[in-house]
TORDREN-618292 format. One record per residue (C-alpha): residue number from 1; x, y, z; residue in three letters. Coordinates in Angstrom, 2 decimals. Each point is the difference from the previous one (the first is absolute). Layout:
N
[NUM, [X, Y, Z], ala]
...
! end
This chain:
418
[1, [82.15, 106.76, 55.23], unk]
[2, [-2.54, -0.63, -3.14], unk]
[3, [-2.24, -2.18, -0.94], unk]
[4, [-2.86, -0.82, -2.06], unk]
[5, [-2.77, -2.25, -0.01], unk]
[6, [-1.19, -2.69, -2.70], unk]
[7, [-3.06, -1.51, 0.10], unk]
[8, [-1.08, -3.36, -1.97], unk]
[9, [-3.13, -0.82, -1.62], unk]
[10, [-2.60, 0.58, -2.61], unk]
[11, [-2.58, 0.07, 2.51], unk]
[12, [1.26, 3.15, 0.81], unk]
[13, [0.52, 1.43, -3.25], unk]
[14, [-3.46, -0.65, -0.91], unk]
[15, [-1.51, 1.70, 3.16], unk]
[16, [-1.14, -3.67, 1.15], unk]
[17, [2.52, 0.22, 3.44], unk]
[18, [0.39, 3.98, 1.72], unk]
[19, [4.17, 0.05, 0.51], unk]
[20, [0.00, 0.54, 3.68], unk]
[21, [3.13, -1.61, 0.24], unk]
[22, [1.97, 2.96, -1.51], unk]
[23, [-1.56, 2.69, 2.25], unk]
[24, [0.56, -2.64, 2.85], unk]
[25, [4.43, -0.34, -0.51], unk]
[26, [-0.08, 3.94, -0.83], unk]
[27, [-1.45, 0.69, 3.39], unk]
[28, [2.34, -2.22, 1.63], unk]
[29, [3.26, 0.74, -1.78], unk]
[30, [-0.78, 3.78, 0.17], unk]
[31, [0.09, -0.28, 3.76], unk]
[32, [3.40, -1.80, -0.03], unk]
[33, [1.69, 2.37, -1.70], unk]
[34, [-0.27, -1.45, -3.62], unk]
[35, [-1.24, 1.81, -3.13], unk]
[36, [-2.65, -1.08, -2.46], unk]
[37, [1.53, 1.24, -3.36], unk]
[38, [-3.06, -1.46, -1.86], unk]
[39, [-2.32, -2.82, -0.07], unk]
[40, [-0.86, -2.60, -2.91], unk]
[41, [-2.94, -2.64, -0.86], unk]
[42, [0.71, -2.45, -2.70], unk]
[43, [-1.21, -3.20, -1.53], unk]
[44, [0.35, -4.01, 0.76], unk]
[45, [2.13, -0.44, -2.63], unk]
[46, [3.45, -0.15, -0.30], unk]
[47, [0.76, 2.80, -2.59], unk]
[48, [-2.03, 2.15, 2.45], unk]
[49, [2.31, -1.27, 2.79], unk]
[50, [3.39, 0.87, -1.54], unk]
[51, [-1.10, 2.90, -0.86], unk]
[52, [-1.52, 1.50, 2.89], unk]
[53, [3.25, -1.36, 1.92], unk]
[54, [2.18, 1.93, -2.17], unk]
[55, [-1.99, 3.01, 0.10], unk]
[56, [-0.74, -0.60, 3.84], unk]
[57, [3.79, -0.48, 1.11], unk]
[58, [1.07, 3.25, -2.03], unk]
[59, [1.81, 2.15, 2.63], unk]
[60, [-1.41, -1.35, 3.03], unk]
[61, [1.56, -2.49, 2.50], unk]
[62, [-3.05, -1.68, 1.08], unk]
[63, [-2.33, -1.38, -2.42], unk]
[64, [-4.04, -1.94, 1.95], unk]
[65, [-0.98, -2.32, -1.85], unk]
[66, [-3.98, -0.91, 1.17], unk]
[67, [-1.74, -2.89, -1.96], unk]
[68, [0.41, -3.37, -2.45], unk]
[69, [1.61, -2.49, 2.57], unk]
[70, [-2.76, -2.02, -0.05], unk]
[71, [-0.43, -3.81, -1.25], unk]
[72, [-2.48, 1.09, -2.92], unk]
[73, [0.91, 0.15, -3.49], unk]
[74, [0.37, 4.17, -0.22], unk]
[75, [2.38, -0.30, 3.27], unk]
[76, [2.84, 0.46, -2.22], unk]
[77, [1.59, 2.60, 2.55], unk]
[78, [2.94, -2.61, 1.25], unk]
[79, [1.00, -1.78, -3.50], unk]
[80, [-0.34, 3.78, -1.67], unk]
[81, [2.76, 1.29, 2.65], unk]
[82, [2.05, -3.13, -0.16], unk]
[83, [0.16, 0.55, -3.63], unk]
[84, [0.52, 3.62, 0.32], unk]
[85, [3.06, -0.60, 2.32], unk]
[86, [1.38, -2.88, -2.21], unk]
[87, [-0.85, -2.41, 3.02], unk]
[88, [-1.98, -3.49, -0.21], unk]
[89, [-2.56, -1.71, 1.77], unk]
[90, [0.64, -1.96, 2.83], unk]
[91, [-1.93, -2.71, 2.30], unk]
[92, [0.47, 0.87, 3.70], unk]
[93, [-1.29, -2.46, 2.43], unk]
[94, [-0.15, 2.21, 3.47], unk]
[95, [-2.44, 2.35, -1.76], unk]
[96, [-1.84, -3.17, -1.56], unk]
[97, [-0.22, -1.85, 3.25], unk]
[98, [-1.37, 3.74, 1.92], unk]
[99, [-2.84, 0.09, -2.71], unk]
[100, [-0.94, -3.42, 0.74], unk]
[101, [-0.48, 1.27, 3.60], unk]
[102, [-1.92, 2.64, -0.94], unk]
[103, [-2.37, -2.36, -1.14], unk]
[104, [-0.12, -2.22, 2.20], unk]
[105, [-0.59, 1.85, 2.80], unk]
[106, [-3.11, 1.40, -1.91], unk]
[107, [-1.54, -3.63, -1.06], unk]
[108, [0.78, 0.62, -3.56], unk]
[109, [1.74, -2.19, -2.13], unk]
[110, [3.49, 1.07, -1.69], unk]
[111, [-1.00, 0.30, -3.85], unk]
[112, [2.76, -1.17, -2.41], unk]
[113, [-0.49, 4.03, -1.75], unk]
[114, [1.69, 1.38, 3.09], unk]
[115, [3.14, -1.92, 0.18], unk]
[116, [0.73, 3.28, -2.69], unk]
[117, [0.01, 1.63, 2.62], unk]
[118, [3.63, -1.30, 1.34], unk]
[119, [1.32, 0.63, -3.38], unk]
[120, [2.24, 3.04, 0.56], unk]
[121, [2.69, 1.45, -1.65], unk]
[122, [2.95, -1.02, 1.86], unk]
[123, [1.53, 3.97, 0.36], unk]
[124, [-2.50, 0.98, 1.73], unk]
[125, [-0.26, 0.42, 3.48], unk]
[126, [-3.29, -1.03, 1.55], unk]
[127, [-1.56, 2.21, 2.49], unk]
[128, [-2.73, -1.96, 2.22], unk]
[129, [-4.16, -0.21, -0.62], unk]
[130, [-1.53, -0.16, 3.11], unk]
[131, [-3.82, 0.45, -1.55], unk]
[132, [0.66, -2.13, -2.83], unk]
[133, [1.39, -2.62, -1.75], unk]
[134, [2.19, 2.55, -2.74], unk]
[135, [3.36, 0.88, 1.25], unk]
[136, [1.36, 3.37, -0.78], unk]
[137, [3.38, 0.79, -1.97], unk]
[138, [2.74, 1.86, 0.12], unk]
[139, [2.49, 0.67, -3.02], unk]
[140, [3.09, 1.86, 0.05], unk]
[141, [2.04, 2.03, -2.30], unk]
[142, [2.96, 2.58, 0.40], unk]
[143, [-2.74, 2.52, -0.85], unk]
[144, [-3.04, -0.86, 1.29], unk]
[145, [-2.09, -2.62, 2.35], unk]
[146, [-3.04, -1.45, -1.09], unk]
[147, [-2.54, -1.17, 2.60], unk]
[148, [-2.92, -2.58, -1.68], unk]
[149, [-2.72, -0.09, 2.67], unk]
[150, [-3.67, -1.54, -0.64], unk]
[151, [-2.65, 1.97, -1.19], unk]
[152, [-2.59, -0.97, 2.71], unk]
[153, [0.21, 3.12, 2.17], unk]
[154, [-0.40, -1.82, 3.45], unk]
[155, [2.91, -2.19, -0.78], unk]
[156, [1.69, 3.17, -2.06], unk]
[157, [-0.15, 2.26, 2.98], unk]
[158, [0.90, -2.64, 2.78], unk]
[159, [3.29, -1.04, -2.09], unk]
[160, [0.69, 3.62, -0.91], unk]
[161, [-0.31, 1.17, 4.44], unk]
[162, [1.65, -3.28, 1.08], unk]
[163, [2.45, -0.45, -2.07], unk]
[164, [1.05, 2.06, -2.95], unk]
[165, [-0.09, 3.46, 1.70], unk]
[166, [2.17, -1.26, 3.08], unk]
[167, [2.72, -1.21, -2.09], unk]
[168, [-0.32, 3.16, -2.38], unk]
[169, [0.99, 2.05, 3.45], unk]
[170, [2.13, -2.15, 0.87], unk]
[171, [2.28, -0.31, -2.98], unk]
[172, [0.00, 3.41, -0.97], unk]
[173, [-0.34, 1.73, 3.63], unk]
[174, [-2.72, 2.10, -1.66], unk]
[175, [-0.53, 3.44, 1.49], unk]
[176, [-2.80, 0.63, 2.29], unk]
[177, [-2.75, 2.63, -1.02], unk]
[178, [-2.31, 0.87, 2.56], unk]
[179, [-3.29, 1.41, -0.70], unk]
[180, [-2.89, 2.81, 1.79], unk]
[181, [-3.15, 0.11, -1.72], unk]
[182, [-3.10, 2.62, 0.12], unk]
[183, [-3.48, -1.31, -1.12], unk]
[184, [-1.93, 2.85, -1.81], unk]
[185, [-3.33, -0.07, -1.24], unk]
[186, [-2.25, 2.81, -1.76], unk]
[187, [3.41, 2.26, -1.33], unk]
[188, [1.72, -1.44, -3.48], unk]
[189, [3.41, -0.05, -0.53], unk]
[190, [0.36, 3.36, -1.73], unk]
[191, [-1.70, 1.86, 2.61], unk]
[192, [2.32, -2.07, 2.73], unk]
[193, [3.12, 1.29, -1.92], unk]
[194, [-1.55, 3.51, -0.38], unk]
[195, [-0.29, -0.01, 4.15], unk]
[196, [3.42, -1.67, 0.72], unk]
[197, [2.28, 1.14, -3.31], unk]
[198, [2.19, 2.18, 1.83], unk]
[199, [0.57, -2.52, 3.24], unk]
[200, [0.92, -2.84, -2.80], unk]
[201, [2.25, 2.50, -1.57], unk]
[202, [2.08, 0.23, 2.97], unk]
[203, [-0.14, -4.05, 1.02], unk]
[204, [3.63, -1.24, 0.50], unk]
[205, [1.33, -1.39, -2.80], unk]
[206, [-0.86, -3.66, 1.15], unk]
[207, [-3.12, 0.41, 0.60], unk]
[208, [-2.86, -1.19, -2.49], unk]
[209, [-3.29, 0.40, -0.49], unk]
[210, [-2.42, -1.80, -1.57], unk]
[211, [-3.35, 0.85, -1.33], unk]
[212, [-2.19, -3.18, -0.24], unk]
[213, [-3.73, 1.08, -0.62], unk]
[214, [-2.41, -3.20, -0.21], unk]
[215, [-4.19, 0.55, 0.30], unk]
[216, [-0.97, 2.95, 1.42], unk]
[217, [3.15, 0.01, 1.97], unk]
[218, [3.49, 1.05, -0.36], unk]
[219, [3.01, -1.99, 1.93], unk]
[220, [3.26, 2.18, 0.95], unk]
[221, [3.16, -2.06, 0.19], unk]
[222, [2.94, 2.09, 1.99], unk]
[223, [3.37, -3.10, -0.36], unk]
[224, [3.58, 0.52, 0.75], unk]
[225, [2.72, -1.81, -0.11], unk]
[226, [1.57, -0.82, 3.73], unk]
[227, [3.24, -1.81, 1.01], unk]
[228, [0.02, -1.88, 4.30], unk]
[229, [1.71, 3.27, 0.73], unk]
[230, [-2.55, 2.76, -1.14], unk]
[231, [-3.29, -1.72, 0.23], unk]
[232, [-1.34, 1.50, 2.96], unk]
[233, [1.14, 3.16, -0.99], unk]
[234, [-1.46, -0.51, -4.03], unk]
[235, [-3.31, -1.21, 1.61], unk]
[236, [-0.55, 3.39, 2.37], unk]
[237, [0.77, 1.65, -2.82], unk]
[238, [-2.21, -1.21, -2.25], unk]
[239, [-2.69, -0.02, 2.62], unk]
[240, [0.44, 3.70, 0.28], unk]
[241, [-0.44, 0.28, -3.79], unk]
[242, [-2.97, -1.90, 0.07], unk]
[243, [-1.79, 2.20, 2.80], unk]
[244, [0.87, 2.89, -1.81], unk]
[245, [-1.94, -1.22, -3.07], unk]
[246, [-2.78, -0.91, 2.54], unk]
[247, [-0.36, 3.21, 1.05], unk]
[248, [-0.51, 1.60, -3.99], unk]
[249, [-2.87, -2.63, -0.85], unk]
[250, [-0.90, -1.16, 3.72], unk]
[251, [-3.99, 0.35, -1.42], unk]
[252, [1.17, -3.42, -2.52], unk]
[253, [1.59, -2.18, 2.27], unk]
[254, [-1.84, -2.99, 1.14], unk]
[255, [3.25, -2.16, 0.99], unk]
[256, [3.87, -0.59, 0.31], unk]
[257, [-0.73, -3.51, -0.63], unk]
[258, [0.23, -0.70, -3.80], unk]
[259, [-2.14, -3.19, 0.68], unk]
[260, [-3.03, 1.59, 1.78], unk]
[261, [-2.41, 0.88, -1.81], unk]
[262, [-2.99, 2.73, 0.36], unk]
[263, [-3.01, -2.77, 0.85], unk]
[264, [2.88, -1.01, 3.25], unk]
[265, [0.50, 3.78, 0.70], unk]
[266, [-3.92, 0.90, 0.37], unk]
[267, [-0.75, -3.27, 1.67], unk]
[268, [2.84, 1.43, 2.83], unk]
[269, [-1.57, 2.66, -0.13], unk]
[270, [-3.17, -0.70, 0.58], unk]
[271, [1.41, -2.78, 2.86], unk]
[272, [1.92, 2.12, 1.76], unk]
[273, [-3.37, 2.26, 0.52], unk]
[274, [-1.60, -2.48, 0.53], unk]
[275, [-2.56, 1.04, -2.95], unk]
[276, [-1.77, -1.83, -2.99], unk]
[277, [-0.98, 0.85, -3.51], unk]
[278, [-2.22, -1.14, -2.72], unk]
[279, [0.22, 0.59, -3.65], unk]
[280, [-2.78, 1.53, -2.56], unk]
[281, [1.21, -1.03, -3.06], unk]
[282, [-1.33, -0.10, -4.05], unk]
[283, [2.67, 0.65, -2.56], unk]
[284, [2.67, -1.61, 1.93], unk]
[285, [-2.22, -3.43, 0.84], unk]
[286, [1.64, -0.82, 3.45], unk]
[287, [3.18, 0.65, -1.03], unk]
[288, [0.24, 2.23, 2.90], unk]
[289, [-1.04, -2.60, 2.34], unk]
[290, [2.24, -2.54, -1.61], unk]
[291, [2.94, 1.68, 0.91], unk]
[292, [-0.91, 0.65, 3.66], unk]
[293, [-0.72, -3.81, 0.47], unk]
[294, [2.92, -1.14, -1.89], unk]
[295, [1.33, 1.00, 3.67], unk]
[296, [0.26, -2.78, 2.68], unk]
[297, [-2.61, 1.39, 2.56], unk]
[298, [-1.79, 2.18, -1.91], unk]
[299, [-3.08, -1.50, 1.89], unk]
[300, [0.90, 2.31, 2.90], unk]
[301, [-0.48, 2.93, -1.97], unk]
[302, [-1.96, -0.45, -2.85], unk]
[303, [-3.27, -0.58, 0.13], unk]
[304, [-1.22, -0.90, -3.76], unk]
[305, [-0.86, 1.80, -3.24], unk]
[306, [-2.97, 1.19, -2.54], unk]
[307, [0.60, -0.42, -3.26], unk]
[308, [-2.65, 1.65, -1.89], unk]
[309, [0.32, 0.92, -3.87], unk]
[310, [-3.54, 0.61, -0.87], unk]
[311, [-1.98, 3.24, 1.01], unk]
[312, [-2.45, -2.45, 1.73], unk]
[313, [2.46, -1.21, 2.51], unk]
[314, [1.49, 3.23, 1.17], unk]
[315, [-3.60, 0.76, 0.29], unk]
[316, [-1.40, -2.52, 2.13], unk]
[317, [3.69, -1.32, 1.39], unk]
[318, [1.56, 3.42, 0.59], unk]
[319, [-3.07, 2.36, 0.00], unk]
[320, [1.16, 2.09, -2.59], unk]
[321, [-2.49, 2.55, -0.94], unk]
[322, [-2.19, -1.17, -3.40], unk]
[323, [0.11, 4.00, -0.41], unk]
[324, [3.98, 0.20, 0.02], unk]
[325, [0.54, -3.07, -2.17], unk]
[326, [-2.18, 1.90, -2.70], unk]
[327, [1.15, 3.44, 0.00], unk]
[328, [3.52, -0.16, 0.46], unk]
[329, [0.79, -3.63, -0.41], unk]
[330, [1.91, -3.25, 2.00], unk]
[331, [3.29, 1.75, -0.72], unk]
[332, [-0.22, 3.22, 2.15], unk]
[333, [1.22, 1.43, 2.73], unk]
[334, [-3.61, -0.40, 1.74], unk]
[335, [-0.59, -3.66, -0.79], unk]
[336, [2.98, -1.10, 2.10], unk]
[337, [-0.56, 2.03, 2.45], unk]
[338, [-3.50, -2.12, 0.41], unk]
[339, [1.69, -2.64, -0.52], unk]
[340, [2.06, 0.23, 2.83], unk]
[341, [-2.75, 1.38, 2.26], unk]
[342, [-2.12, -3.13, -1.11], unk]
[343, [2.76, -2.43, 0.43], unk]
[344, [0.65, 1.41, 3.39], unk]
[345, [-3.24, 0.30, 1.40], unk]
[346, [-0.74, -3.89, -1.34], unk]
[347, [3.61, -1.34, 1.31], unk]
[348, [0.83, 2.15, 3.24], unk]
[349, [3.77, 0.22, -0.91], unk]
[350, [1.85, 2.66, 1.57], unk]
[351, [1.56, 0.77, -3.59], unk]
[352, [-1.30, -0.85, -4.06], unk]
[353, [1.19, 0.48, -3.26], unk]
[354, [-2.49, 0.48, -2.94], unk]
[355, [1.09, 0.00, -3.63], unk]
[356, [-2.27, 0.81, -3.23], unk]
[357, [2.14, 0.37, -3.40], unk]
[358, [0.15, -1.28, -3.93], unk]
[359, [2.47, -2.20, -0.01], unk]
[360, [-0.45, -0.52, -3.54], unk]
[361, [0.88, -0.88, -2.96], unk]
[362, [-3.73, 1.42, -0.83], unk]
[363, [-2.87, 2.26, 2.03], unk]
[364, [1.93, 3.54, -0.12], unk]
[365, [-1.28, 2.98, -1.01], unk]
[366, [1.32, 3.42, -0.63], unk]
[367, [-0.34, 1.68, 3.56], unk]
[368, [0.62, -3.78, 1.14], unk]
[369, [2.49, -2.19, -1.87], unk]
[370, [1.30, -3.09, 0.90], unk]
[371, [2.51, 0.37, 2.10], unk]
[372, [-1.95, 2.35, 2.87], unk]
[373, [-0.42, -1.48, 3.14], unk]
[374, [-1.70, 1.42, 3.58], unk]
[375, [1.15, -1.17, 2.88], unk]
[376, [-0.85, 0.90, 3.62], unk]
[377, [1.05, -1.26, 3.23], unk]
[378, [-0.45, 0.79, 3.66], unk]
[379, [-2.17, -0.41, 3.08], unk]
[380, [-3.51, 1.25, 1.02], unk]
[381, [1.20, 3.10, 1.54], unk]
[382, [2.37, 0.61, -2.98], unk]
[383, [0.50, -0.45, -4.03], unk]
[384, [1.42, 0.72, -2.46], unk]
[385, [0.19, -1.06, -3.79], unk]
[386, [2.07, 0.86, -3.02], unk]
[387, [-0.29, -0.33, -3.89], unk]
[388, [2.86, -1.79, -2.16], unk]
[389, [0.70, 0.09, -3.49], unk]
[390, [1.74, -3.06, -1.02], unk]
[391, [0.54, -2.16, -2.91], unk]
[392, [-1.78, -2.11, -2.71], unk]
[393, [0.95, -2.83, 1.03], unk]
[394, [-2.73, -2.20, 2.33], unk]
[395, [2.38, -2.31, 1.90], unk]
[396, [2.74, 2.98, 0.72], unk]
[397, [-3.52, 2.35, 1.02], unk]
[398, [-0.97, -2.59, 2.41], unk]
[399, [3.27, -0.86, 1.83], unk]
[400, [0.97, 3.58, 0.06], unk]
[401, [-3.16, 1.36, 1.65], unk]
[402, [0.23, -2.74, 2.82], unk]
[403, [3.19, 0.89, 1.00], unk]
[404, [-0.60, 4.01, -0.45], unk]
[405, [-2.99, -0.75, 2.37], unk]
[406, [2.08, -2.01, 2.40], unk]
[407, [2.56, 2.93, 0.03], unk]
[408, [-3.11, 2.82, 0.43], unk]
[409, [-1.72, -2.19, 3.02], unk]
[410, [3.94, 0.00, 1.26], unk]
[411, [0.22, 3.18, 0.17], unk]
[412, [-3.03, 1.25, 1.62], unk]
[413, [0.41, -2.20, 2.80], unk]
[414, [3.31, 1.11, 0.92], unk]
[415, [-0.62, 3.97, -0.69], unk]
[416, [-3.23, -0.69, 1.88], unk]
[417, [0.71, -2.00, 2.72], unk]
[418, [3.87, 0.77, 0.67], unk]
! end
């Protein structure tokens, strides 16, 4: 089945609002065993509306509507469809009488503005806001369905899980797809395929996969198609297809969960052994450590971080040499290294990760643009530290080199201490 996605609102076509909705229903209808054919952003108006449903609703079944069911003046979503479907506007007292609920139960007064919000067009079907006070819609043609749900992602993605989804399966007895993923950091897709071409070449014919690269990390999606009957059997298979790829790129792969990320892998790591870590850090600013504690419980492991930019700090704070920082500079191979000999010494972690770099946009040279990043990680009795050349761009230079460095300090634990 296909579908595609429509999204509401000038706040989003003027940058004002990120669309998260879209990415949100793709995510979720992909694993039900719909199709995004493509997805759209238009305007609170009501040309824009009849347009982008027109465009929207070409050769698809399922048309998401996010956005404009407000009681503003731009929530022109519900009188724009009713026109669009040649319906009109109706009062209806059960959804009236639930808003006044809503309110009353939170000490708030029921505001004349929001009896709009029981005007509906009387086609539609209404599909239930638990969150909020905007019911959804649900319009249908010989061709195509149309589902109107509010653009306030809590109460988007609640109506969508509760209540739109289940009666998509259940009306269309949608086919299950079941899915294996592999986690790989440190490899990029090209170099994957290179390593696993000829196994993909020989996948059955309903297997997929799917390259998904994201920061510093790229996500392998293995799906299939399975039926009550073959399941078990689809899922061994497609188990064995996935260990088979494991054992090409085993190096990359931090997880077979698609939601764990590398700061959750180390800190298991590190729990497991029962071992903690600091971080050295200057171009990245405590980045590094920001992704360890975004982990519940990082406090077991991790013990804290120096951030220090200027020569003076990773002199005094880290104990870096005065005569390394001025013949061959904070970006070297030997200014981690004392770095993470400083930062060890001062924090008595069993493990450390120190990064020096030019993140940019400015501060390269020619044996040094920006871009080149040291990084070094590993204990007292052991380091090691590697030079990247990456990109121009400061943001991208940061994240990247946090997670390379999570991936290097990942490694060296488990070829050290396996």
């Amino acid at each position: 089945m296909k579908a595609s996605i429509l999204t509401i609102g000038d706040e989003i076509l003027n940058g004002t609002t990120i669309d998260t909705n879209s990415a949100y229903i793709a995510k979720a209808c992909i694993a039900k065993g719909i199709s995004i054919e493509g997805t759209y952003s238009i305007s609170d108006s009501f040309e824009g509306i009849y347009k982008g449903l027109t465009i929207a609703s070409t050769g698809v079944q399922i048309v998401f509507i996010t956005g404009g069911l407000g009681p503003t003046k731009d929530d022109i979503t519900k009188q724009a469809m009713a026109d669009y479907f040649e319906d009109e506007m109706i009062f209806n007292p059960d959804v009236f009488e639930k808003i006044e609920k809503y309110f009353e139960k939170r000490g708030k007064k029921q505001v004349e503005l929001n009896r709009k919000l029981a005007m509906i067009p009387s086609k539609a079907s209404l599909i239930d806001n638990e969150r909020g006070t905007a019911m959804g819609m649900w319009f249908n043609t010989p061709s195509c369905q149309f589902i109107s749900m509010p653009g306030v992602p809590h109460e988007m993605r609640h109506m969508l899980d509760m209540f739109v989804l289940p009666r998509l399966i259940e009306k269309h007895k949608l086919p299950k797809i079941i899915y294996k993923y592999l986690m790989t950091s440190g490899i990029g897709e090209s170099s994957i395929y290179e390593k696993i071409e000829d196994l993909e070449a020989n996948f059955p014919h309903d297997v997929h996969l799917a390259y998904l690269p994201n920061l510093g990390n790229v996500k392998l999606r293995l799906s299939t198609i399975v039926n009550d009957e073959n399941e078990t059997t689809a899922a061994k298979e497609l188990e064995n297809i996935r260990e088979q790829i494991n054992m090409r790129i085993a190096k990359h792969v931090f997880s077979y969960d698609p939601d764990e990320t590398l700061g959750e892998v180390v800190g298991q790591i590190l729990t497991d052994r029962n071992k903690t870590i600091s971080t050295a850090e200057s171009c990245t600013g405590g980045y590094i450590s920001h992704l360890l504690t975004s982990v519940p419980g990082s406090s077991a492991y991790f013990e804290g971080a120096i951030v220090a930019y200027s020569y003076d700090f990773k002199e005094n704070l880290l104990q870096v040499k005065h005569e390394t920082l001025n013949t061959v500079g904070a970006v070297s191979e030997e200014t981690v290294l004392e770095m993470l000999t400083g930062l060890l010494d001062r924090t008595g972690t069993d493990y450390g990760i120190a990064v020096s770099g030019i993140a940019g946009p400015g501060g390269g040279t020619p044996d040094k643009p920006v871009g080149t990043v040291w990084i070094a990680v590993g204990s007292k009795d052991k380091m090691t530290a590697r030079c990247f050349q990456l990109t121009t761009q400061r943001d991208y230079n940061i994240k990247i080199s946090a997670h390379i460095a999570l991936n290097m300090l990942r490694n060296f634990i488990l070829d050290n201490e396996s």
